[in-house]
N, C-alpha and C positions, 0 to 999 in steps of 0.2 A: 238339790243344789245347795250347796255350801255357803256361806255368808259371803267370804270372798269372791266367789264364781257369780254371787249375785250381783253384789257392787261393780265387779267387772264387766257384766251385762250391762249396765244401767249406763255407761259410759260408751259402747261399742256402737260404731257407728258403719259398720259393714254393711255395703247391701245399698246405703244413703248414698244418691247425688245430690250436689250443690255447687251455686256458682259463687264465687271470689273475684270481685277488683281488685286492681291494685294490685296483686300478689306478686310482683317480682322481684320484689324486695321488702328486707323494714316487717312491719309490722305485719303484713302481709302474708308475708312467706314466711313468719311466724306461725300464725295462723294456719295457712294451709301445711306447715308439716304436722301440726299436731293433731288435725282434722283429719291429713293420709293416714298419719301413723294408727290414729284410731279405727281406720277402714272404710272412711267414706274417699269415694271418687270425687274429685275436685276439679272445675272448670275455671280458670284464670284467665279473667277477660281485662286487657292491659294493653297500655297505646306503647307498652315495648315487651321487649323477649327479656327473658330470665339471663343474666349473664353467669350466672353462678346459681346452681343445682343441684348441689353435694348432700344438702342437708334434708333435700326431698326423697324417702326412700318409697311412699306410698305414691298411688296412684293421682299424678297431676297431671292437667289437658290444657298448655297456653292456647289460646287465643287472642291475635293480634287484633284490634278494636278499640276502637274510641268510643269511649263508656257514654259521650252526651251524645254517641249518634243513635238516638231514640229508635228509628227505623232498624239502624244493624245492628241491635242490640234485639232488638223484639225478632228483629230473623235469624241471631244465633243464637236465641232461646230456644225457638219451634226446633232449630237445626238439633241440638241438645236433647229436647225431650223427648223425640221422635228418635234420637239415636238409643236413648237410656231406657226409654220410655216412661218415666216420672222425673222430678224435679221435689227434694227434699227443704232444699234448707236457700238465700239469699244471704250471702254478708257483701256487704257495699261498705268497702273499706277505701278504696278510692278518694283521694281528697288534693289541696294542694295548699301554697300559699305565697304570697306573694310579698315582699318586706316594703313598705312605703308610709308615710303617713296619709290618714286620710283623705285630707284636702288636697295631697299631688295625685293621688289614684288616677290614674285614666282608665278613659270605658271599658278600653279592650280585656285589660287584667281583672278590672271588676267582675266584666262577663263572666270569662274565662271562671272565677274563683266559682262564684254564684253556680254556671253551671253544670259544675265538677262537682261542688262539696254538697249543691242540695239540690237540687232539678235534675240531677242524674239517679239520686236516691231515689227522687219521688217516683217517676220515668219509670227505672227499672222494677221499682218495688210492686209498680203497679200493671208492669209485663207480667213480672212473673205470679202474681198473682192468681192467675187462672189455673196453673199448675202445683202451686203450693196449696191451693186448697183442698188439692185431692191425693194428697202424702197420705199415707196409712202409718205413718209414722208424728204426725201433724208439721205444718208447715211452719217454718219461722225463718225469722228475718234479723237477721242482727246487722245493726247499724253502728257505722265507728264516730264516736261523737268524740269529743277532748274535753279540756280540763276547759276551755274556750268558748266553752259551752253554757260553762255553769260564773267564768269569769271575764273582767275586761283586759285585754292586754296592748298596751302600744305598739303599733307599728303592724298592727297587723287586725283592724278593725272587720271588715270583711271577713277574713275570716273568723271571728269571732261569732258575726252576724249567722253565718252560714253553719255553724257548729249549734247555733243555742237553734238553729230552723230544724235542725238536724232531732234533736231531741224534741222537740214539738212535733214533728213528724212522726216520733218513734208513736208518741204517746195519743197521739191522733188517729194512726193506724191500727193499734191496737184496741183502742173502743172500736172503730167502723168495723174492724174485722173480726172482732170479738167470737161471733158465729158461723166465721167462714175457716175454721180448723186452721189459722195463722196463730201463730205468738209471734209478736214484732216486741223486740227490746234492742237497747243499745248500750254498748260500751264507751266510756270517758277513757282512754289511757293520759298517764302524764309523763315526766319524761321517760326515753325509752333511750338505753342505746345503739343504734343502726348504724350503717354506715354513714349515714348524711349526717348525724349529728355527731359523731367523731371523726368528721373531715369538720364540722364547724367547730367545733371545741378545740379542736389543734391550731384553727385558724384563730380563735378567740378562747381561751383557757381560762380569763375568766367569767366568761360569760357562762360556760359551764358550772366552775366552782360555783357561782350563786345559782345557778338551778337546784344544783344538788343540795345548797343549805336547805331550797324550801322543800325538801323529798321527807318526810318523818322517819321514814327506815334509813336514810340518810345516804342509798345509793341509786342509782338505774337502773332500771326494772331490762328485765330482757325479751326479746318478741316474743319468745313461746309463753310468755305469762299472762298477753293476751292471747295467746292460744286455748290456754287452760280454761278459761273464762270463758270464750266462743265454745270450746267443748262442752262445759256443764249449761251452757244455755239452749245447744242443741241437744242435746244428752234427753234421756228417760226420766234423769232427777229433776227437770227443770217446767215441768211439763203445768205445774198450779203459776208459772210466772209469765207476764206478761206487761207491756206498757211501764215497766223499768229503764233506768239507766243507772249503769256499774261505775264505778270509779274505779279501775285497777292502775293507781299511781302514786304508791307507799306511801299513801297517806298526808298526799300536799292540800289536797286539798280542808282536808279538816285541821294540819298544820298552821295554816294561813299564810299572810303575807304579811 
């Protein structure tokens, strides 16, 4: 085997199932094209359908499901690995937010944020668990945490709370599972451009403009870049890494504020 034909092994994810939230858009669907494109089968478990599909040419399976229903989650996992028959990889990219200051919060939004962004992480992470442990490929779990994670930001505390739980989680599950054939790590993205944040930047232009001062490469990153990043963590090359978290957000956060 050639040097190239090696590296290009080390990346190839043929053969891999895994499940995806969120993916029907955004960051998401990022993610799951560059994860088809690479050859793994991919399951998109999302409380809507894909409205747009163009850019998926590998192998995607929506699933209509509300990611904090614990039960119907743990019964389209069985349904899944019973049809695949293993279960490779978890990314729980799923999340949400909601704009208010903290003292006007009501319950309901609270809930809602809470448990979208980390009780469906933990939930799920610990369904699939049984099934990831016994990948021949080794099991792993990537988790999408933010820059919100590691910072405070106004108007959106909650979330914040739920992102920094997010990385505790990461690094919590990967000591317990340390022995059980899992690598749990997570991603920070920072800004990203998607469709919801160029409907909000058109609605508010400079709101954007100062995101972009704090970016050090000085522009928007694109979803496939956390794609890229979700690939080399599932990937052959990433296999001595575990109880990380990535910043893939050119550089704002060591930028500063």
């Amino acid at each position: 085997m050639g040097a190239m034909d090696y590296v290009s092994s080390l990346f190839n994810l043929e053969g891999r199932v895994g499940i995806i939230t969120g993916a029907t858009r955004g960051l998401g669907m990022g993610i799951a094209k560059v994860l088809t494109d690479a050859g793994a089968t991919v399951y998109n478990l999302s409380r809507s359908p894909r409205s747009n599909d163009e850019d998926i040419t590998g192998n995607m399976i929506d699933v209509l499901l509300d990611i904090t229903d614990k039960e119907a989650v743990k019964a389209k996992v069985l349904e899944i690995v019973e049809k695949e028959s293993h279960l490779d990889f978890l990314v729980n990219n799923a999340g949400m937010q909601y704009q208010c200051r903290a003292e006007e919060l009501d319950e309901e939004h609270f809930l809602m944020i809470e448990n979208t962004n980390q009780n469906a992480v933990f939930n799920n992470s610990c369904i699939c668990y049984t099934y990831l442990k016994e990948s021949k490929h080794v099991g792993r779990i990537i988790n999408i945490s933010s820059m919100a994670g590691h910072l405070g930001f106004s108007g959106v505390v909650p979330y914040c709370m739920t992102k920094h739980g997010v990385i505790g989680l990461t690094k919590g599950l990967a000591e317990e599972w340390k022995k059980d054939n899992i690598l749990v790590n997570s991603i920070a993205p920072g800004w990203f451009m998607t469709k919801l944040t160029t409907e909000q930047y058109a609605k508010d232009p400079a709101r954007g403009n100062r995101a972009k001062q704090k970016i050090m490469l000085g522009d928007y990153g694109k979803p496939v870049e956390i794609g890229y990043m979700a690939l080399f963590l599932l990937s052959e090359a990433s296999k001595y890494i575990t109880g990380q978290d990535f910043a893939v957000d050119g550089g704002a956060l060591v930028h500063g504020y």
